[in-house]
N, C-alpha and C positions, 0 to 999 in steps of 0.2 A: 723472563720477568713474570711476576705473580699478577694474577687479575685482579684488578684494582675498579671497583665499578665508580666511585669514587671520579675516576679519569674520563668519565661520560655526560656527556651533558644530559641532563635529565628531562625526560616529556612524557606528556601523559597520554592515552588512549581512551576513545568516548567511543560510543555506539551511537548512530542519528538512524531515524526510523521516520521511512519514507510509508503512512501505512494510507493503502488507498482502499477506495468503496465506492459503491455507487448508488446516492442520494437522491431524488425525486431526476432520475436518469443523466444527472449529469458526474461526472470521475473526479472526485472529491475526494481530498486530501487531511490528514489533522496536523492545526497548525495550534502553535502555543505563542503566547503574548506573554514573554520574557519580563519575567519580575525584578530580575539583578542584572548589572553589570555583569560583562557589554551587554551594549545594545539594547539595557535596558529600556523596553517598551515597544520592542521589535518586535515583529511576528518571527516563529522561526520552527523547523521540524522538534517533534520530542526526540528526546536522547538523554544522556550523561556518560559521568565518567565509568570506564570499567573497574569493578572494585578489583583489591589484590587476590583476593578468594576465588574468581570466576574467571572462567573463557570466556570469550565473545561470545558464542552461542547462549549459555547462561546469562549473560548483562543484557543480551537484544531480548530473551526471551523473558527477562525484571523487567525490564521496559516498558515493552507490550502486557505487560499484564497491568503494572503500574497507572498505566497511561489509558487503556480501554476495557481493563478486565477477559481481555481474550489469553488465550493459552496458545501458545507456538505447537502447531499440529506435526503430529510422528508423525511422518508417510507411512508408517507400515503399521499402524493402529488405526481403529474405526477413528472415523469424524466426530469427537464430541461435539455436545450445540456451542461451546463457546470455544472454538477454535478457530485456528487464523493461520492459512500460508504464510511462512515466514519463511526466508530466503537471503543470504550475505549477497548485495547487489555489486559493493565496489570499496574502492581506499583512499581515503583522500587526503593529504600529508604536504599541501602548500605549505612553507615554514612562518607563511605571514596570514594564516584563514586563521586566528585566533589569537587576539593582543594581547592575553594573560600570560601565554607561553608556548612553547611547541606543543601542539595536539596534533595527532592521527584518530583521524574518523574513520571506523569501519562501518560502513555506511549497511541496513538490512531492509530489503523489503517485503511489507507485513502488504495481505492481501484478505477483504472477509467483507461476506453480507450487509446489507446494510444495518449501519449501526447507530443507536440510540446517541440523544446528545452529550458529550464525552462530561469529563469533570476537572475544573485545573488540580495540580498537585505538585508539588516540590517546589522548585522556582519559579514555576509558571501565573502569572497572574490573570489568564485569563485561556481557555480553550475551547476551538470549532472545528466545525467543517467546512471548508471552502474551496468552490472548484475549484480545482488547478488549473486554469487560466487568470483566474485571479490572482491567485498565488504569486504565477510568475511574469506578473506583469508590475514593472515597478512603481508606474502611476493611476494603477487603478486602487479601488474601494473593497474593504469587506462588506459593506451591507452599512444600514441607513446609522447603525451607535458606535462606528465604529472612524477613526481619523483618516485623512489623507493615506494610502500605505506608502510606506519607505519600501525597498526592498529586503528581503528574506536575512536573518541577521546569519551573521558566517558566510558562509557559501553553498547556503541549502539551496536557492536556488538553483543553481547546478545539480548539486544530489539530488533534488527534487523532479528536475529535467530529465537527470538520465533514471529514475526510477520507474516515470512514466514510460520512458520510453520502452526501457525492460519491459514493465506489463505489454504495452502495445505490440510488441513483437512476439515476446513469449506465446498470447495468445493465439498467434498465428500457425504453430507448431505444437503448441502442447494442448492439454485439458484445463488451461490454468484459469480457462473462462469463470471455468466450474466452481471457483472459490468465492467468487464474489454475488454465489446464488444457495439459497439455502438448499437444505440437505433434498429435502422435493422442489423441484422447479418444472416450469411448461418451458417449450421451447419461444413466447413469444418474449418472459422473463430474461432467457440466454442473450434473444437477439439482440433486446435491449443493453446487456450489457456491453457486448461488442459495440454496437452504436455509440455508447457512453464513452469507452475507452477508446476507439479510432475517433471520435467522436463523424462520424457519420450515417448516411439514412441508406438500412438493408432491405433489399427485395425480399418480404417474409416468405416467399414459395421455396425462391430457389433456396433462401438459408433453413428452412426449416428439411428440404433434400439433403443439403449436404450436411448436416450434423447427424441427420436421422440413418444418413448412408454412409456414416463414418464408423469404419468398425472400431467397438470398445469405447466410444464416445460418450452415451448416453445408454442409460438401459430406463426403460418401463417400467414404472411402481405397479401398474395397473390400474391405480388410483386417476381421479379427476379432479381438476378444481375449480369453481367460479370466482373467484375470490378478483378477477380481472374485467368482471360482469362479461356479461355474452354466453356465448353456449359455453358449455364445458370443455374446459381443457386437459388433456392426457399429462399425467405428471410424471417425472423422471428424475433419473439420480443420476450421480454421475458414475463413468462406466471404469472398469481396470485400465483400460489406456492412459499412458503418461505423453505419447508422442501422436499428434495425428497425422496420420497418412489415407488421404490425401492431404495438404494443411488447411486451413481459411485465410487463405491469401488475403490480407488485407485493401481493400480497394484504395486506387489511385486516388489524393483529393485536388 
């Protein structure tokens, strides 16, 4: 029999972009306030459809640039300043997460410095920042102008869930801390991020041993910075390691 595509029931493919940061130390997520049907007036992740021209990698990395003006960083090229770990997290293909029609979300998680107040764009009618605990709680508040929240429209909440949780473990094992601190950082900058992202409170002795006694972790600029007031602090980059060994086992809460 000749292929007949015809004979298929037809659905579309979106990218949802889970992209986190850390905001006056708390792990803060961008969320978009849905201009159209569904769910119009929702809070929800950025994303859209994949055009017929692109890969996925190509439509997450429209995205993100669309949505924050960051660029999806090569691993194997220097770090520009407006770059952002970008990462395919997961697939999500419920035949009922989307009443228009069948959509498949390939969900990607975007990770970077802290970053200025975004700007809405395409559908969106309004865009922040806001910790992911707020996020993913169904009856709490964004902040004092903003309504009652519904929960996250679609099923980003989920996405949203297991994205965190991605960072939160990655960090455990990899350098991936390192993305969410600019290109020179102090080690009290790092702590805080971990803090952020497990969100708990680190012994700065012992953490500043074990990242400093982690080989390939961190390297010395030689530079200092007070920009934290107090004595000056020893600034660093981050090192060619991609896996830590030993890890930073994340503490029990």
């Amino acid at each position: 029999m000749p292929y007949d595509p015809s004979a298929f029931p037809a659905f579309a493919v979106t990218v949802d972009l889970v992209v986190l940061t850390v905001r006056r130390h708390s792990l803060c997520a961008l969320a978009v306030r849905r201009g159209e049907p569904p769910f119009k007036g929702r809070w929800a992740l950025p994303g859209g459809f994949v055009r017929s021209d692109e890969d996925l990698a190509a439509a997450a990395a429209r995205e993100l640039a669309e949505e924050t003006g960051l660029l999806a960083h090569d691993p194997t090229l220097p770090v520009p300043p407006n770059a952002a770990h970008l990462e395919q997290l997961a697939t999500y293909g419920d035949p009922k997460r989307d009443p228009r029609m069948r959509v498949v979300s390939v969900a990607h998680l975007a990770l970077a410095p802290d970053l200025p107040a975004p700007r809405p764009g395409g559908d969106a009618h309004s865009v922040r920042w806001a910790p992911v605990e707020s996020l993913l709680e169904q009856d709490g508040t964004f902040g004092r102008d903003s309504d009652l929240a519904a929960p996250l429209a679609f099923d980003h909440a989920r996405i949203l869930a297991d994205g965190v949780e991605r960072a939160r473990s990655k960090i455990e094992y990899s350098s991936l801390a390192t993305a969410f601190c600019p290109q020179e950082f102090t080690v009290g900058e790092l702590r805080r991020v971990y803090e952020a992202v497990w969100g708990v409170a680190l012994d700065p002795r012992n953490f500043h041993r074990k990242v400093t006694g982690t080989p390939g972790f961190l390297v010395p600029t030689g530079g200092t910075t007070t920009r934290q007031g107090g004595r000056p602090a020893q600034l660093f980059r981050a090192g060619g390691a991609t896996l830590l060994n030993p890890p930073m086992l994340r503490p029990e809460v």
